[in-house]
N, C-alpha and C positions, 0 to 999 in steps of 0.2 A: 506464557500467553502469546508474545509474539512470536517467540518458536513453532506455536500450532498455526501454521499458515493454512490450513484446510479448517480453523474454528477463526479464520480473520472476519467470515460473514458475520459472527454473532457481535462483532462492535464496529466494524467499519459500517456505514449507514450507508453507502453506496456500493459498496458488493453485495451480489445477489449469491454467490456461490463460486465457490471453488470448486475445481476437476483436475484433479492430478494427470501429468502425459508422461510420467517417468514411474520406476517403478520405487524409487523414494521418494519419500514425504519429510526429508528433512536435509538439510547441509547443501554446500556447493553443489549447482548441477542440479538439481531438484526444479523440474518446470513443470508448470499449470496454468490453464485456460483460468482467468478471473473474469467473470462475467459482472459486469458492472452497468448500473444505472443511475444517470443524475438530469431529475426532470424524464423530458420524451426521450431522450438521448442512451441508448443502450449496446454497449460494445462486449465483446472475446475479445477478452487483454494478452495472449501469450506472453509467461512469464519465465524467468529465467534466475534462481538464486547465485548472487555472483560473491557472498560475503556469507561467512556463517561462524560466530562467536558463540556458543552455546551462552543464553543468558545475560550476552552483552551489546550483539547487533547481529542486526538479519537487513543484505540490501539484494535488491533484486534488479535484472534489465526489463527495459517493458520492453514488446518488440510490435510489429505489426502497426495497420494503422495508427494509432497512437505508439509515440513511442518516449524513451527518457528512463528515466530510473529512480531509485528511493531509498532511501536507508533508514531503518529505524536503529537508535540505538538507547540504550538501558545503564543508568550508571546509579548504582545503590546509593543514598547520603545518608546521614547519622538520623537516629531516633525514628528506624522505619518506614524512612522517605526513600523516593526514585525521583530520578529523573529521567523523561522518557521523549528524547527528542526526536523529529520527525523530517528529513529533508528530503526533497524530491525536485526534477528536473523533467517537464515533461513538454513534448512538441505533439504541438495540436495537426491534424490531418490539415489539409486545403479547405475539406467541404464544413471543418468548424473554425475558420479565420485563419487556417496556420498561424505564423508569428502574429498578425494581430489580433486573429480572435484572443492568443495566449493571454496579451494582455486585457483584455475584457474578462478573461475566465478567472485569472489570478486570485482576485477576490474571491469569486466564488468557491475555489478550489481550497481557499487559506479556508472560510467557514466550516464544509464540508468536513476538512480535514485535523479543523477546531475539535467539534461534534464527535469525529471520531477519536480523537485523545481522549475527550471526556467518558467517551464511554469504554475505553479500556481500561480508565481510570474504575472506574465502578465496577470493570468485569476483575479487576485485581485485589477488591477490599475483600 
């Protein structure tokens, strides 16, 4: 599920959609536009796969106005559990606080990105 970066719209609650600019769609070197919306706020993310674990971790660079990076990663535990941890780094433009808006968004960003575990969670039962 987190290998399918082009099926990330159907659980992240703030991508609107993905568009591929390479001619793969998987592993290191793989970029796409992520068009994202949170509130009136709607950006083209240009992305950049810079990490690729088939199954274990997928991280990316964000570039362009927004910028920073993410890594999700996946580690199996006993009795048909994951754990599916989520960290990211990201620098806000000028016209949204740069470093200080960062810390006003923070919060909003942890929720955001609450919501979207949860619902990975549920695209993987």
């Amino acid at each position: 599920m987190v290998s399918d970066i082009g099926g990330h719209a159907r659980w992240q609650v703030d991508v609107r959609s993905i568009e591929f600019t390479s001619a793969r769609h998987r592993g290191v070197g793989t970029t796409y536009l992520c068009d994202t919306r949170l509130g009136p706020i709607r950006m083209g993310i240009p992305m950049t796969v810079t990490e690729w674990s088939e199954g274990k971790a997928v991280a990316v660079n964000y570039e362009g106005s927004l910028s920073g990076g993410g890594r999700i990663t996946v580690k199996r535990r006993r009795r048909n559990r994951t754990k599916v941890t989520w960290a990211a780094r990201v620098r806000l433009p000028w016209w949204l606080g740069g470093p200080v808006g960062a810390i006003g968004s923070a919060q909003l960003l942890r929720v955001v990105w609450t919501a979207n575990l949860k619902r990975l969670a549920r695209e993987l039962r």
